[in-house]
C-alpha positions in Angstrom: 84.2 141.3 154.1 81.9 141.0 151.2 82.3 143.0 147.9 80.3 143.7 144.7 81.7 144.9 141.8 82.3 144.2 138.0 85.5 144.6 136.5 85.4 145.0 132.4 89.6 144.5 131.0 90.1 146.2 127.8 93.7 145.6 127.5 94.0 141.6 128.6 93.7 139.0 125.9 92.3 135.8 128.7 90.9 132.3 128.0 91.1 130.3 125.1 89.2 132.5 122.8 91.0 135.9 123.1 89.7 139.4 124.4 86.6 140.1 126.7 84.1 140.4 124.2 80.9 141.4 126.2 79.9 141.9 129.6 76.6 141.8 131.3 74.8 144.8 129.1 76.2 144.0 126.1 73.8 142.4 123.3 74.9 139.3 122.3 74.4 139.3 118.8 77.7 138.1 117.7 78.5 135.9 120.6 80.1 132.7 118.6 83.9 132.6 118.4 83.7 129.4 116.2 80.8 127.1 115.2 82.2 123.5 113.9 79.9 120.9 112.6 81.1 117.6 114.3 79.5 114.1 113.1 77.5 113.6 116.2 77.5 117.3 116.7 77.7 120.7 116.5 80.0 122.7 118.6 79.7 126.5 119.6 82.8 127.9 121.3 81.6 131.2 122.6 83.5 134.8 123.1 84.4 135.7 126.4 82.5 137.3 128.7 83.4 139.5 132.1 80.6 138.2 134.8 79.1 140.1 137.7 81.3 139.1 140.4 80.5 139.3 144.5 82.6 138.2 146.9 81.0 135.9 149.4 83.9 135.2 151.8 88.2 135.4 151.6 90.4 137.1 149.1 88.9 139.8 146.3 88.9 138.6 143.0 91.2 140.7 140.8 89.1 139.6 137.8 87.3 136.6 136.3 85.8 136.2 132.6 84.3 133.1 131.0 83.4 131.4 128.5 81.2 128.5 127.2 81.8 125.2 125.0 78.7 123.9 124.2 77.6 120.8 121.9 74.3 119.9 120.2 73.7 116.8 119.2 72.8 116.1 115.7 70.0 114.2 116.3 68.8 111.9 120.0 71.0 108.8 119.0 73.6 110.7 118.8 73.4 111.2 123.0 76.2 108.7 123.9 78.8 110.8 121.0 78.7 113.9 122.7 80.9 115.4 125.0 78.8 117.7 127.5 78.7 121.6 127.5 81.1 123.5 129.6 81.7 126.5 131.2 85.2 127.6 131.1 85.8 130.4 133.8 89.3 132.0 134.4 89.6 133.6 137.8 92.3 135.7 139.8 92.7 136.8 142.8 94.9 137.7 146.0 97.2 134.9 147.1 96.0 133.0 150.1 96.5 130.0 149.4 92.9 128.6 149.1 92.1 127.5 145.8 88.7 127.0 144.7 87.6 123.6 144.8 84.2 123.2 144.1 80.9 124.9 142.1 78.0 125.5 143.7 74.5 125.8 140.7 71.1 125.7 141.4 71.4 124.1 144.8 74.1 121.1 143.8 77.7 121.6 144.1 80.1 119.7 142.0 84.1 119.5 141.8 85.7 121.6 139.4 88.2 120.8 136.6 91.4 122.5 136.1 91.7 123.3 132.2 95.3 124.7 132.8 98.0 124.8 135.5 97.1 127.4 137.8 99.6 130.6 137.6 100.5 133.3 139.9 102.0 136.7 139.4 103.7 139.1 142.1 104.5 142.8 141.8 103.3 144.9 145.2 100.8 141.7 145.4 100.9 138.0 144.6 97.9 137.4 142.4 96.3 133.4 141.9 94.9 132.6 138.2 93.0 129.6 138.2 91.8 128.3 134.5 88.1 125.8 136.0 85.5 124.4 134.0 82.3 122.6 135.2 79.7 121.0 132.7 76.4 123.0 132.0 74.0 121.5 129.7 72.5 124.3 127.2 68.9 123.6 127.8 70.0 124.2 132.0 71.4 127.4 131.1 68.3 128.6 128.5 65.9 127.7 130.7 67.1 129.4 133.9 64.6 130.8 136.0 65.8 134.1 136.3 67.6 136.5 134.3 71.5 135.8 135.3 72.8 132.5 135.6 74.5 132.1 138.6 77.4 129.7 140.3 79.6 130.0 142.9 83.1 128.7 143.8 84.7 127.8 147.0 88.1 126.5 148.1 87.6 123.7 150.7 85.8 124.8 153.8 84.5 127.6 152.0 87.3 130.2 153.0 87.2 131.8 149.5 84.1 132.0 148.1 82.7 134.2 144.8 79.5 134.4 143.2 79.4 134.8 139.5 76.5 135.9 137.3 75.8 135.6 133.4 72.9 136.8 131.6 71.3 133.8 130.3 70.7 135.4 127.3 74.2 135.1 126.6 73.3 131.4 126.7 69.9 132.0 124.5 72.2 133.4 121.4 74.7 130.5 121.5 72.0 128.1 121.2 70.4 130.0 118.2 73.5 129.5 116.7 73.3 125.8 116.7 70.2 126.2 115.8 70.7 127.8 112.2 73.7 125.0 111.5 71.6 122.0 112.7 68.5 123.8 110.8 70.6 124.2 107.6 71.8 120.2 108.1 68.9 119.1 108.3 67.5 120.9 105.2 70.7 119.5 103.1 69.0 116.0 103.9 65.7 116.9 102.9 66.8 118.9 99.8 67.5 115.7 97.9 64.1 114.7 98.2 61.9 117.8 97.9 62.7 121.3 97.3 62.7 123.0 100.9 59.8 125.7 101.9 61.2 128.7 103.0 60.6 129.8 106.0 60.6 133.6 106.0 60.0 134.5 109.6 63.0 136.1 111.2 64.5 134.9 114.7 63.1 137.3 117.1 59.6 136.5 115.7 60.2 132.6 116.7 61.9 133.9 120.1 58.9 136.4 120.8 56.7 134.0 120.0 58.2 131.2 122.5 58.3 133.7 125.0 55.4 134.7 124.8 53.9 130.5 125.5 55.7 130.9 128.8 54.3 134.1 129.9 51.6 135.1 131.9 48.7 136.6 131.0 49.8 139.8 132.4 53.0 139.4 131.2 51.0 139.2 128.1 49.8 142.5 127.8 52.6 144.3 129.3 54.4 142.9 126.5 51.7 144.0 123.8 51.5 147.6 125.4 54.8 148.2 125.8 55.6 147.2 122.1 52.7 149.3 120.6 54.2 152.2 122.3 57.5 151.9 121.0 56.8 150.1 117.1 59.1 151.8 116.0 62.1 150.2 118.2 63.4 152.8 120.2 61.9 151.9 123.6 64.0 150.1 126.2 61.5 147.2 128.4 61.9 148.5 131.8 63.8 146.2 134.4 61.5 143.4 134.9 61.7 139.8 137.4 60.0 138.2 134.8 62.4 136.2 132.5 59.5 135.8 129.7 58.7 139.6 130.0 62.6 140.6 129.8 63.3 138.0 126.8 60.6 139.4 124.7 61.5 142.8 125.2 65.1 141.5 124.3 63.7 140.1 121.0 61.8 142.8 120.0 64.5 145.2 120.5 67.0 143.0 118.0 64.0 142.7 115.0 64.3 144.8 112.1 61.9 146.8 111.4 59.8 144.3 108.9 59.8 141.7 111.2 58.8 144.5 114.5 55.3 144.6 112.0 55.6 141.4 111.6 55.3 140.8 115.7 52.9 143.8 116.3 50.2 141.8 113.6 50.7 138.6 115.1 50.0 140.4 118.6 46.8 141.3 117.3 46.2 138.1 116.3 46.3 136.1 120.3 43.7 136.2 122.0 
């Protein structure tokens, strides 16, 4: 029998990085857990985050959370140095003695890795914990085509299975992250050379602005009406297919209010 539901856990600490952090409305502005700068790379270690979970076939799923591990490399050479991005995902559900074996993303299905032993607990009902990664590249999981990304797992023969949905703008913020440390590296090097021009425009301008390259034309100006209407910040972009439509919404709504005017003049500016 299949079931949808989300299930937020206040009270249990999961995962290597401690306590559910966000789920899928939460904004993600403070989505790193730690940010180390390797020599080949920089590594984001992400919060945890409680997916959207529907059960496709066997046992219900208790709970789930995840999290990600992703590394950017410092520059292309580095390639070969660097481990690749994964997403960690903890999982429990009702004993039946069908682990999940397998991840199922954008049409491929790869093996999963067991982080940790898995672990079962019994009171009125024996609960499974399985601790799975699988590697997801950061530029897979920015550039998703819709709005959640989505994987499912499956024991052998596909007895249990469970979808599991992110917002991939949980993805988005890690990568700005990495962005300001390898940014900040990068002017370090040149700083010995040549004092560094500032750049004075704020991160939702650039992410607005990207957006905006990969939008439509109506897209476009649903974008430009909506934020005329609300300049001021309050609005909320009504629920939208469109990933570009949605992300620049998203932006707008985290700018201050300098860098909103900033976005409504440059708006007047495209043609």
């Amino acid at each position: 029998m299949k079931a949808s539901f989300r299930l937020v856990t206040a009270s249990s600490c999961l995962l290597i990085v401690g306590c559910t952090s966000f789920d899928s409305s939460s904004q993600f502005d403070d989505v790193a857990s730690s940010v180390k700068e390797r020599r080949h790379y920089v590594q984001v270690v992400t919060k945890s985050i409680t997916p959207d979970i529907q059960v496709l076939s066997g046992a219900n799923v208790v709970k789930a959370n995840a999290n990600y591990v992703a590394n950017y490399p410092v520059d292309k050479s580095a390639g070969p140095d660097v481990a690749p991005s994964k997403l960690m995902t903890e999982v429990s559900y009702f004993k039946n003695y069908q682990e999940y074996e397998t991840v199922t993303i954008k049409g491929e299905t790869f093996p999963l890795e067991n982080t940790q032993v898995t672990s079962e607990t019994c009171t009125e009902h024996c609960v499974t914990t399985q601790y799975v990664s699988f590697p997801l590249s950061p530029d897979t999981a920015t550039t998703w085509p819709e709005s959640q990304v989505t994987y499912t797992l499956s024991s052998a023969g596909g007895g249990n299975r469970v979808q599991l949905s992110i917002p991939n703008a949980y993805f988005i913020a890690v990568n700005d992250e990495a962005s300001r440390v390898l940014g900040q590296s990068q002017s370090t090097v040149s700083s010995s050379q040549t004092a560094p021009v500032k750049d004075t425009k704020e991160k939702p301008e650039e992410m607005v602005d990207y957006w905006y390259q990969k939008a439509s034309d109506a897209d476009r100006r649903a974008f430009a009406d909506w934020a005329f209407a609300h300049r001021d910040g309050s609005g909320v972009m009504p629920t939208t297919q469109s990933q570009p439509l949605q992300m620049m919404g998203y932006w707008y709504q985290q700018a201050t209010a300098t860098s909103r005017k900033a976005i409504l003049t440059w708006l007047l500016n495209q043609s």
